[in-house]
Each structure stands twice: as C-alpha cells, then as structure tokens.
N, C-alpha and C positions, 0 to 999 in steps of 0.2 A: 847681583852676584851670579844669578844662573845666567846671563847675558857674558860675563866675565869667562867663566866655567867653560861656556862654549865656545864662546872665540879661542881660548887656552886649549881647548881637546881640537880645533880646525886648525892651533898650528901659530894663532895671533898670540904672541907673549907681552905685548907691550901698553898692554890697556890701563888707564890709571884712571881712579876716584877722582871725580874733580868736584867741591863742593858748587853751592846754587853758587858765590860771586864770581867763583873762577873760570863756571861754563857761562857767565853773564859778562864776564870780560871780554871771551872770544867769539861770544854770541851773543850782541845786548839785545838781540828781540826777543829771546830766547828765556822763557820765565820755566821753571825746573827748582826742586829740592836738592837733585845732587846730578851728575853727570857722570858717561864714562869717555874719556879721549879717548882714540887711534889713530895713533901719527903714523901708520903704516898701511891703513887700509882706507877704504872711501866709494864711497857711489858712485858708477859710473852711469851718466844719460845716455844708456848704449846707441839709440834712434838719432841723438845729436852727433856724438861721436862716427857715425857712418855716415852721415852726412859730410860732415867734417871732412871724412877720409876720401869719399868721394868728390867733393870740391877738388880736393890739393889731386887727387887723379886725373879729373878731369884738365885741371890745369895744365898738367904734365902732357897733355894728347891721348889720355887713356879714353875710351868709352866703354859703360856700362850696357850689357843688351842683355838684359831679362828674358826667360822663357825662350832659351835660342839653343838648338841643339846643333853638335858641332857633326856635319855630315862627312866629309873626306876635309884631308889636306895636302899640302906638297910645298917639296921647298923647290926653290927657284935660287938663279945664282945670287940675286940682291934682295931677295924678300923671302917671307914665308906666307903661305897663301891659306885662307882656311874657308871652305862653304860650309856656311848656314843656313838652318831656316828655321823659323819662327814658330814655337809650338802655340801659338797662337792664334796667328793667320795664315798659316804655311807659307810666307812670302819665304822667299830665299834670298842669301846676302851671300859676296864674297868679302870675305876681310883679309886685308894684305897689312903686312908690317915688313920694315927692313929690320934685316937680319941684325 
C-alpha cells in the first residue's frame, strides 16, 4: 500500500493489486503473496541502453571521443571544422564534418 501511495503522489495512477496466481501467470519464476502491476512504468538497464545508443551512432558515422575539449572551430564552404585535444594526453585532433 505505501509502494501504491507513492507511485500515486509521483504522478503513477495506474498501479493494480495483482494477487500471488495472477503475478505467477506474468511471472512464473516469480513466487510472491500478492503483487503490484505498472503497465506505464519499468526499469530501465541505463549502461545497456547507451550502449545500445552508441552502437546505432556509431553505425550512423558518428564517433564518440571522451575527455576532448573542443579548442577553436570554423566553417569552411563544405564542411565544419573543429580542433581538439585530449584532456588526457594533450594529443590534439582536427574533426571535420560536411555541412
């Protein structure tokens, strides 16, 4: 009830009682007295999730560069141009994209 209470004051209204066979139908590993649904909310594996997001990036031609601070930039007539470097190893990078 104080689990109900609280998702209802965060805004969740759609929480139902489920008894032990009916959370054992949607979950038969799942041994429990009673249950509460939420078909409107759910865990998310945030660390999977940006992986995820980073694959279909990557896929795209994006790249990720960690610890890189963006030093000057300038646009050009077919690209935009950006120097980096590395707050890591102070290498320095130019990174180009068409416009």
């Amino acid at each position: 009830a104080k689990i109900r209470a609280n998702a209802a004051a965060c805004g969740v209204d759609d929480l139902r009682f489920l008894s032990a066979a009916e959370a054992h139908k949607l979950e038969p590993a799942l041994h429990c007295t009673a249950a509460l649904l939420s078909p409107s909310t759910g865990i998310i594996d945030s660390h999977a999730l940006m992986l995820a997001l980073l694959g279909e990036a990557e896929g795209g031609g994006a790249l990720l560069s960690l610890n890189t601070r963006i030093v000057s930039g300038r646009i050009e007539a077919d690209r935009i141009v950006l120097q980096t470097t590395s707050t890591g190893s102070g290498e320095d990078f130019e990174i180009a994209t068409s416009r």
